[in-house]
Backbone as CSV, one residue per row, in Angstrom:
resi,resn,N_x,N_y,N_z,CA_x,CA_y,CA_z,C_x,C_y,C_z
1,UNK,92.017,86.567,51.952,93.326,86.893,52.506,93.221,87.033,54.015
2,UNK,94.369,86.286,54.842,94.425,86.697,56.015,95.286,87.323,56.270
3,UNK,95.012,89.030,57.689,95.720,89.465,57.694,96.137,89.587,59.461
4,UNK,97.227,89.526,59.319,97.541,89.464,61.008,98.528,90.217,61.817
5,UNK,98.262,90.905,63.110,98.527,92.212,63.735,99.518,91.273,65.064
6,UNK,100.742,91.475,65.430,101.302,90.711,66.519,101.542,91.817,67.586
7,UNK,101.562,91.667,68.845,102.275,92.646,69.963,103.670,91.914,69.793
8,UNK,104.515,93.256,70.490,105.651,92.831,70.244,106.452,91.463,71.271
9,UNK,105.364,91.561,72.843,105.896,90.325,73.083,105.268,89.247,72.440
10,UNK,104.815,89.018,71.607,103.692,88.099,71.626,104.107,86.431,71.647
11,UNK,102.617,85.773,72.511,102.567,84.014,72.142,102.097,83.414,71.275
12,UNK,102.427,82.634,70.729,101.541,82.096,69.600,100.199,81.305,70.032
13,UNK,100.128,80.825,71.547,99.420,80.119,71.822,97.821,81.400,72.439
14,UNK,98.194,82.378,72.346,97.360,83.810,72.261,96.776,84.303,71.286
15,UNK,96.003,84.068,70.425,95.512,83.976,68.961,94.019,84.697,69.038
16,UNK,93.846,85.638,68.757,92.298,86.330,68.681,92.287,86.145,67.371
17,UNK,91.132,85.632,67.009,90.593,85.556,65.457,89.228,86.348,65.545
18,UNK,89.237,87.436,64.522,87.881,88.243,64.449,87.859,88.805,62.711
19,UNK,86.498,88.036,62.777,86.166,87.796,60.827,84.985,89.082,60.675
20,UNK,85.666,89.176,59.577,84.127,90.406,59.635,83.449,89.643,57.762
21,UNK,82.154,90.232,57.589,81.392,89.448,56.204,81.921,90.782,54.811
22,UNK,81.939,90.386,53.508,82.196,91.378,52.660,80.958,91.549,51.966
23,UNK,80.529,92.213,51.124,79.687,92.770,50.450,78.271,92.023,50.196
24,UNK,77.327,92.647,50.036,76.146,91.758,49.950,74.875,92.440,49.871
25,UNK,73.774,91.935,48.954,72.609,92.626,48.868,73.077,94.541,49.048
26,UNK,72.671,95.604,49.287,72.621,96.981,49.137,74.118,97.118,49.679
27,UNK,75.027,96.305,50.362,75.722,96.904,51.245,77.255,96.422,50.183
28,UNK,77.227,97.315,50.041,78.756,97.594,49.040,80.025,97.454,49.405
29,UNK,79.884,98.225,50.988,80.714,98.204,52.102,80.210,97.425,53.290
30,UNK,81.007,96.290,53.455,79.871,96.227,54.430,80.282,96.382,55.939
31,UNK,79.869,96.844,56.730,80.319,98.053,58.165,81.129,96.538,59.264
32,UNK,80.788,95.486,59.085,82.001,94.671,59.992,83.153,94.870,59.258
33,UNK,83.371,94.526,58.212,84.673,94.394,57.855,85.231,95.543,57.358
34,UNK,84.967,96.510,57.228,85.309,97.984,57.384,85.743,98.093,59.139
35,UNK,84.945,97.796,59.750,85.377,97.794,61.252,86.598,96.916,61.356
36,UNK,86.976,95.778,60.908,87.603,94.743,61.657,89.073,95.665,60.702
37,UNK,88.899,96.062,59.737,90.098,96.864,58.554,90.599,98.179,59.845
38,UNK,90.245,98.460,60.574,90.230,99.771,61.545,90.544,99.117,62.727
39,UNK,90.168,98.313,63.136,91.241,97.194,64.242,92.179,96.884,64.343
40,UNK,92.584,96.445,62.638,93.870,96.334,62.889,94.679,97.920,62.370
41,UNK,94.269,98.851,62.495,95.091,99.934,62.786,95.415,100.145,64.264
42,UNK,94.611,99.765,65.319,94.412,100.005,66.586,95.302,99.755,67.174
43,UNK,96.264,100.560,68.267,97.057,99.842,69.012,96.625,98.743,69.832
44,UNK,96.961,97.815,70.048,96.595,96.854,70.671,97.253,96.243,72.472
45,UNK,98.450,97.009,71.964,99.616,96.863,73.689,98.464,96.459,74.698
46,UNK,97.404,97.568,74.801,96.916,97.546,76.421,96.199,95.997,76.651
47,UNK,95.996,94.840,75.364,95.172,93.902,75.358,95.905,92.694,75.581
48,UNK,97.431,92.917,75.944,98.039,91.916,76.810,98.600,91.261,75.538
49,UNK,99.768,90.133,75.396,100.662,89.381,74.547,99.877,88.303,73.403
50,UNK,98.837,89.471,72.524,98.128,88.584,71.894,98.628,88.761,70.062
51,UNK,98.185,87.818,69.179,98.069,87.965,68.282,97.091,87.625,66.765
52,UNK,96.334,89.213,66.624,95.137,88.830,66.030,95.439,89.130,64.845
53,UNK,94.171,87.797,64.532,93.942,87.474,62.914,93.001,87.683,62.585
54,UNK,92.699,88.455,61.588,91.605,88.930,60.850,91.777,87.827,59.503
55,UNK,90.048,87.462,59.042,89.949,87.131,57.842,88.328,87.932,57.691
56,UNK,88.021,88.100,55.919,87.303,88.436,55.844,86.180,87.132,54.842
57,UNK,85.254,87.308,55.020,84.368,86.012,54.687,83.208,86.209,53.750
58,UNK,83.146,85.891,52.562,82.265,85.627,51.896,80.819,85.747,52.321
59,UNK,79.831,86.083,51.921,78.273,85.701,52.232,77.490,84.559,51.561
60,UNK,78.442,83.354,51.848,78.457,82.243,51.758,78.267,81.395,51.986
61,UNK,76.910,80.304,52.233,76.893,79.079,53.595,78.402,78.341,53.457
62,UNK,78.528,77.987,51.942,79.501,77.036,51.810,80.900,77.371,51.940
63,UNK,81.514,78.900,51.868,83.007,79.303,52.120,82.566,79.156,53.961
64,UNK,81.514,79.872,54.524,81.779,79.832,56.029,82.169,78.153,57.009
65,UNK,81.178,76.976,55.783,81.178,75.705,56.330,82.767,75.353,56.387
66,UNK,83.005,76.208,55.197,84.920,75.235,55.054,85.533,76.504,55.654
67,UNK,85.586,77.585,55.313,86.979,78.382,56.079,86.693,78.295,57.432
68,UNK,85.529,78.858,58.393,85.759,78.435,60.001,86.274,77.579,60.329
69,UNK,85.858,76.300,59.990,86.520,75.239,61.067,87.937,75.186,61.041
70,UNK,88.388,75.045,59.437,89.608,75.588,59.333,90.518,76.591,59.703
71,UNK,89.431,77.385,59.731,90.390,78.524,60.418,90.577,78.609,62.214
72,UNK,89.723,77.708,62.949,90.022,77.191,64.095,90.699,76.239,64.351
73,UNK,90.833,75.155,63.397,91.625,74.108,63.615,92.803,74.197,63.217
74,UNK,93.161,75.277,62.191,95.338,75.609,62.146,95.468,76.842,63.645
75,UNK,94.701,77.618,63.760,94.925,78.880,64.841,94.921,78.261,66.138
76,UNK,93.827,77.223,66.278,93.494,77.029,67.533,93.496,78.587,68.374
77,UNK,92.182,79.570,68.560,92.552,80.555,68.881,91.889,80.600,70.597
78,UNK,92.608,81.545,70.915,91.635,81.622,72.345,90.648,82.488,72.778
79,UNK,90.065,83.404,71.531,89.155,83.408,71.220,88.923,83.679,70.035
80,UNK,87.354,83.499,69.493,86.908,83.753,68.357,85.758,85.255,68.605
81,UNK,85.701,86.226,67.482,84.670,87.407,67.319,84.540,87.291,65.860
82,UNK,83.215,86.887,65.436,82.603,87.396,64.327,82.094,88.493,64.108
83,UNK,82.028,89.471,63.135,81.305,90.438,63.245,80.123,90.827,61.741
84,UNK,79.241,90.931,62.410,78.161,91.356,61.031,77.451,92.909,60.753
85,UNK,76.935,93.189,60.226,76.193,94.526,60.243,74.568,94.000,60.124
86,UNK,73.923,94.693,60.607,72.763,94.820,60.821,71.835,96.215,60.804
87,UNK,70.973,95.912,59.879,70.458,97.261,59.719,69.419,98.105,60.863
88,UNK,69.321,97.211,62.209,68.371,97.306,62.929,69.379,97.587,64.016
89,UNK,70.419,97.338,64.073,71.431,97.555,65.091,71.642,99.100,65.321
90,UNK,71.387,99.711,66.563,71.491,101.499,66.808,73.155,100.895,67.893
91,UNK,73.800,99.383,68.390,75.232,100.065,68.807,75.602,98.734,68.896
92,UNK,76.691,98.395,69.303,77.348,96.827,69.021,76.165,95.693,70.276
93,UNK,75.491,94.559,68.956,74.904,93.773,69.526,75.769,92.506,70.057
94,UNK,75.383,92.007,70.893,75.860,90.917,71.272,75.635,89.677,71.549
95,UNK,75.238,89.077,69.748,74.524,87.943,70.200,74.914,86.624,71.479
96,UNK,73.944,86.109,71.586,73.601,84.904,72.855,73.671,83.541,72.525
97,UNK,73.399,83.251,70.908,72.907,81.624,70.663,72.812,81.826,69.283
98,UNK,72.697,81.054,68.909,72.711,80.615,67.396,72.035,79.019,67.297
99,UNK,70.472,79.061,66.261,69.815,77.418,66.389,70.815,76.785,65.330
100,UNK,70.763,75.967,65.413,71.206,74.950,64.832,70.790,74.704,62.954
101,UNK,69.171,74.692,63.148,68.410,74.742,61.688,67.863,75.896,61.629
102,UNK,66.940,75.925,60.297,66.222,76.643,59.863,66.861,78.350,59.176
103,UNK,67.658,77.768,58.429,68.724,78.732,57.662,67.624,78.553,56.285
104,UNK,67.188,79.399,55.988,65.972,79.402,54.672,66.541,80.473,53.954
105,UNK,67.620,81.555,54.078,67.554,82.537,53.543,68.660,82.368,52.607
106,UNK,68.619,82.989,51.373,69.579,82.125,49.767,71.104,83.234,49.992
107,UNK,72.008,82.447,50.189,73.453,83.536,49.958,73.409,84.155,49.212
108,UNK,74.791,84.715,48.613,75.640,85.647,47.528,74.762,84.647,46.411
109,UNK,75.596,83.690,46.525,75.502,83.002,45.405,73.750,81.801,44.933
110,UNK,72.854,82.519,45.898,71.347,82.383,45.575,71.301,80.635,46.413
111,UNK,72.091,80.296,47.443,72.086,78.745,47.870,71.811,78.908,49.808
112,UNK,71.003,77.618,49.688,70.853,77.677,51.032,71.977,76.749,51.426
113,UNK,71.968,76.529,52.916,73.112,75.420,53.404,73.194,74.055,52.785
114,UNK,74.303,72.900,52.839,74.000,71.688,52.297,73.109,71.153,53.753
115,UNK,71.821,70.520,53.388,71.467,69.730,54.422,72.164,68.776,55.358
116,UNK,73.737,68.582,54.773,74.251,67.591,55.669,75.161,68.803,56.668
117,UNK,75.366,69.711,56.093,76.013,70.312,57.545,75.334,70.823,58.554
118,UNK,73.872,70.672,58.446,73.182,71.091,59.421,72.350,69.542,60.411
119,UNK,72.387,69.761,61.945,72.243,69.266,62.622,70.780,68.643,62.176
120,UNK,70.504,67.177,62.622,69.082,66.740,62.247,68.170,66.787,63.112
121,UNK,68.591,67.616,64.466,67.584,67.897,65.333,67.872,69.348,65.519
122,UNK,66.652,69.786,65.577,66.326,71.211,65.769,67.029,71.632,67.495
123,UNK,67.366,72.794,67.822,68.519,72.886,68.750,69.129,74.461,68.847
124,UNK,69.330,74.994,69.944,70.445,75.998,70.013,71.373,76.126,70.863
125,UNK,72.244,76.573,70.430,73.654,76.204,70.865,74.211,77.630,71.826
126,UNK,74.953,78.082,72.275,75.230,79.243,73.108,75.917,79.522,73.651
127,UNK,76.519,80.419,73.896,78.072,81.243,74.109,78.084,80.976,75.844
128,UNK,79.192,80.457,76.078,79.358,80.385,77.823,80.476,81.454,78.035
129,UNK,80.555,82.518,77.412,80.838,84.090,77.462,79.476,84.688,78.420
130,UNK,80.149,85.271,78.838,78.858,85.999,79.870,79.138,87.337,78.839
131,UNK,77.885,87.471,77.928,77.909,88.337,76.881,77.195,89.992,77.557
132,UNK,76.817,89.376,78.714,75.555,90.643,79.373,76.447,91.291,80.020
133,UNK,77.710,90.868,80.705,78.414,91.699,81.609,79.786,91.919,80.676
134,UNK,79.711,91.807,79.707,80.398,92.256,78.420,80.396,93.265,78.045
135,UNK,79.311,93.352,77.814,78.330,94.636,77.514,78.484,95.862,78.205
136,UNK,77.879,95.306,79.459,78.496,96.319,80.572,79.459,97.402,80.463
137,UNK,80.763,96.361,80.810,82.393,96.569,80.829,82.687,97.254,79.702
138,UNK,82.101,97.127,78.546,82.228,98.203,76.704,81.600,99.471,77.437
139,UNK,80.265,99.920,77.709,79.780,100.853,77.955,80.962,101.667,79.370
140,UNK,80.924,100.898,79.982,81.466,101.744,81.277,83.268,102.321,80.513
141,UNK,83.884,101.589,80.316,84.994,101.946,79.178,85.087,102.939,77.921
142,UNK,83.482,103.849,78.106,82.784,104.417,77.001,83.940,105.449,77.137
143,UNK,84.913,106.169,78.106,85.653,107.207,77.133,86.658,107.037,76.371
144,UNK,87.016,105.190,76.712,87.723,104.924,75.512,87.708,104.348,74.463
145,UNK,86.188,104.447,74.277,86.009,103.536,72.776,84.853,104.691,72.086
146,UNK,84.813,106.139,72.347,83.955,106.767,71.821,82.436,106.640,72.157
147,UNK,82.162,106.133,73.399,81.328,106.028,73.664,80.240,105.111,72.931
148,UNK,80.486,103.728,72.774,80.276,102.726,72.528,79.419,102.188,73.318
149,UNK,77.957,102.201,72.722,77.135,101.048,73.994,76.879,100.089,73.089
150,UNK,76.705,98.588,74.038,76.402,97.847,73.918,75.105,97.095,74.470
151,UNK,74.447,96.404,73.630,73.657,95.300,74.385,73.890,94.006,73.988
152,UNK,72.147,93.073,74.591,72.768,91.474,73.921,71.436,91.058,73.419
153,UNK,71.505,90.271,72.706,70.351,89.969,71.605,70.594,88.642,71.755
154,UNK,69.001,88.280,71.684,68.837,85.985,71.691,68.259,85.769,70.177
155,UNK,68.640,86.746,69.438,68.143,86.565,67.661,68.912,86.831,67.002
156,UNK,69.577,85.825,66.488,70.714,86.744,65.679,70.282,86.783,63.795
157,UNK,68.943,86.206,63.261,68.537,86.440,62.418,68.593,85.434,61.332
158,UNK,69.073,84.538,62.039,68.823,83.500,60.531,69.441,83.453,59.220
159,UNK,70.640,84.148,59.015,71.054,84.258,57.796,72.616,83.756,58.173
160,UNK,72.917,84.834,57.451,74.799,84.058,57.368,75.195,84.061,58.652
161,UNK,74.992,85.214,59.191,75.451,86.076,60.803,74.932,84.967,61.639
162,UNK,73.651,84.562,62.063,73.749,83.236,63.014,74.240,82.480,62.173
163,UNK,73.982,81.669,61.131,75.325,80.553,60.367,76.700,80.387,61.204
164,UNK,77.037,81.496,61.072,79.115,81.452,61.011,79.028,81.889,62.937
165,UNK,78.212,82.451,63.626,78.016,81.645,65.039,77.940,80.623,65.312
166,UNK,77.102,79.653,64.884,76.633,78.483,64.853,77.861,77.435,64.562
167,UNK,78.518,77.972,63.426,79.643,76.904,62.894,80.717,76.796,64.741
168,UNK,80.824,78.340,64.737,81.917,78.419,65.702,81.906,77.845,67.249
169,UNK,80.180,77.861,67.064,79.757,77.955,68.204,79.840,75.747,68.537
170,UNK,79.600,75.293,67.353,79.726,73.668,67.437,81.318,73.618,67.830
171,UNK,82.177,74.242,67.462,83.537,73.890,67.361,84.073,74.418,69.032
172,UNK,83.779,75.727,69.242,84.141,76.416,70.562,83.380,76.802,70.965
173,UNK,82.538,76.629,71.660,81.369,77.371,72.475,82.030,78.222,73.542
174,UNK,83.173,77.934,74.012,83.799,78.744,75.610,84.289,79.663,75.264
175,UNK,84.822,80.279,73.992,85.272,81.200,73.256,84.721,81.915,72.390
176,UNK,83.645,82.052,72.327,83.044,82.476,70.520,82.139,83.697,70.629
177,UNK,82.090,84.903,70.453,81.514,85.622,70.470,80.676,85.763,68.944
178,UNK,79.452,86.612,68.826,79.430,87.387,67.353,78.474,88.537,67.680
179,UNK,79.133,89.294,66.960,78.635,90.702,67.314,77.881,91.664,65.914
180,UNK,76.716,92.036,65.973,76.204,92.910,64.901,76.739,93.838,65.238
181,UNK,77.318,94.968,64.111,77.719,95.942,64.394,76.478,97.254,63.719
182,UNK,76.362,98.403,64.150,75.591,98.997,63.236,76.395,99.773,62.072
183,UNK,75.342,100.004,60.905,75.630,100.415,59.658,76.323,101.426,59.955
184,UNK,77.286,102.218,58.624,78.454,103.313,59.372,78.150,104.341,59.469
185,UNK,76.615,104.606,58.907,76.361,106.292,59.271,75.846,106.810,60.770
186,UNK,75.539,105.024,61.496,75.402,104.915,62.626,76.622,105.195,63.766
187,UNK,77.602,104.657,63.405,79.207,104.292,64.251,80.073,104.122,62.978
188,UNK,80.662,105.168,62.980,81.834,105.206,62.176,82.353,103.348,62.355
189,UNK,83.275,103.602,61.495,84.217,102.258,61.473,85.155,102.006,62.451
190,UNK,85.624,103.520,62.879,86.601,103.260,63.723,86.236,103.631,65.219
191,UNK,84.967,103.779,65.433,84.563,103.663,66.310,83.923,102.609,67.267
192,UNK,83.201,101.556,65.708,82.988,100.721,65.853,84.196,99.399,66.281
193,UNK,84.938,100.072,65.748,86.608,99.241,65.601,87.003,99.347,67.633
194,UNK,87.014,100.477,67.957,87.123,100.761,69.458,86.307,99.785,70.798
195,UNK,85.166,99.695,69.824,84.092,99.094,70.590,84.193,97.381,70.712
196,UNK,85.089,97.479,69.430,85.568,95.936,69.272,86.816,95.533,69.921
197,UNK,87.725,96.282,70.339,88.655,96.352,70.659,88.158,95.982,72.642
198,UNK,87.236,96.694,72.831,86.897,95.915,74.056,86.081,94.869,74.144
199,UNK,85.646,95.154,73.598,85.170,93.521,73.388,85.784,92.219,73.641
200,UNK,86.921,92.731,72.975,87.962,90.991,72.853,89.257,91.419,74.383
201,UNK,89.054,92.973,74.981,89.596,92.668,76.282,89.013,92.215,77.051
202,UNK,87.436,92.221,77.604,86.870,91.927,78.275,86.192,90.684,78.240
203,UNK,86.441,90.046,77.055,86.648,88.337,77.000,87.590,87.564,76.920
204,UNK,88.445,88.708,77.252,90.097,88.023,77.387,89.843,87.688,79.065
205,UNK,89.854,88.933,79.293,89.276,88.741,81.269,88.495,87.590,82.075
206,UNK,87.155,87.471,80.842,86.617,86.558,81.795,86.916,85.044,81.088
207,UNK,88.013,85.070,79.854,88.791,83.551,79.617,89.723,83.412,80.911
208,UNK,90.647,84.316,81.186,91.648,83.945,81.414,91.512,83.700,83.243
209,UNK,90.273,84.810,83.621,89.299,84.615,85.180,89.278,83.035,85.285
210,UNK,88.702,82.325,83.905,87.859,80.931,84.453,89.248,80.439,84.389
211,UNK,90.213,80.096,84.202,91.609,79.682,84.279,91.882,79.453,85.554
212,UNK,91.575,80.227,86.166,92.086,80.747,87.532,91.381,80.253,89.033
């Protein structure tokens, strides 16, 4: 199901799409999409005439191969945020790149990727988001997101979480963020939700900067 949050002026041609993953191995709940469910409670006014779409995504090679692209190619958004949980994550990571191959690890449903959606040369691909001064701008904003730090990570781990970068990242590289979030006994949901919430202002900034 997609669910979607409008400002009241809003453009259609203003489209934030931010997916969070559902359940999987120990995690029952799993802390992105609990976060991205707490986003859209968030007021959103201060983030300018946008309108975001949340979907939530399977731990799936094969739902991520078909719903992303799809879900970029009806939205056309101006930007994209994935979000994952990570058990090693202590505050919102911010991955850098996503390779291309070497996805070895078995989904939900015990399957690795189809070999044809993956590139036949080994390769990584990478966010032309300046993800480091992203980071920044979340932390310094810390009294309004609960004190939210961030960093940035060049590993995003090989499983679904680089996957559904990777997809986004072939389709939009100038737009595409993905972010580990940590587990919730780490950052509440809706804290984590805050932290996300700048996130997608401060890559609204430096989209709408290169415009300019």
């Amino acid at each position: 199901m997609i669910t979607q949050k409008e400002n009241t002026d809003n453009t259609r041609d203003r489209i934030v799409l931010v997916t969070g993953f559902g359940p999987f191995g120990s995690y029952k709940i799993n802390a992105s999409w609990a976060a991205v469910e707490e986003l859209m409670k968030l007021d959103i006014n201060d983030l300018g005439n946008i309108v975001l779409v949340t979907k939530e995504i399977p731990v799936i090679y094969e739902a991520v191969s078909t719903i992303v692209p799809q879900l970029i190619s009806e939205l056309k958004p101006m930007l994209v945020i994935h979000l994952g949980v990570s058990s090693m994550a202590t505050c919102l990571t911010l991955e850098s790149r996503a390779h291309k191959t070497g996805y070895v690890r078995s989904d939900n449903l015990l399957k690795l990727p189809d070999e044809e959606t993956l590139s036949l040369e080994p390769g990584i691909l990478e966010t032309s988001l300046n993800v480091k001064q992203i980071c920044e701008d979340v932390e310094g904003n810390g009294a309004k997101n609960d004190g939210c730090k961030a960093c940035v990570s060049h590993d995003a781990g090989r499983y679904l979480c680089e996957y559904i970068f990777r997809e986004s990242l072939m389709l939009t590289e100038s737009k595409t963020i993905f972010v580990h979030v940590p587990e919730n006994q780490i950052y509440s949901a809706t804290k984590t939700a805050k932290g996300i919430r700048d996130v997608i202002r401060f890559a609204i900034k430096q989209i709408e900067s290169a415009k300019n």
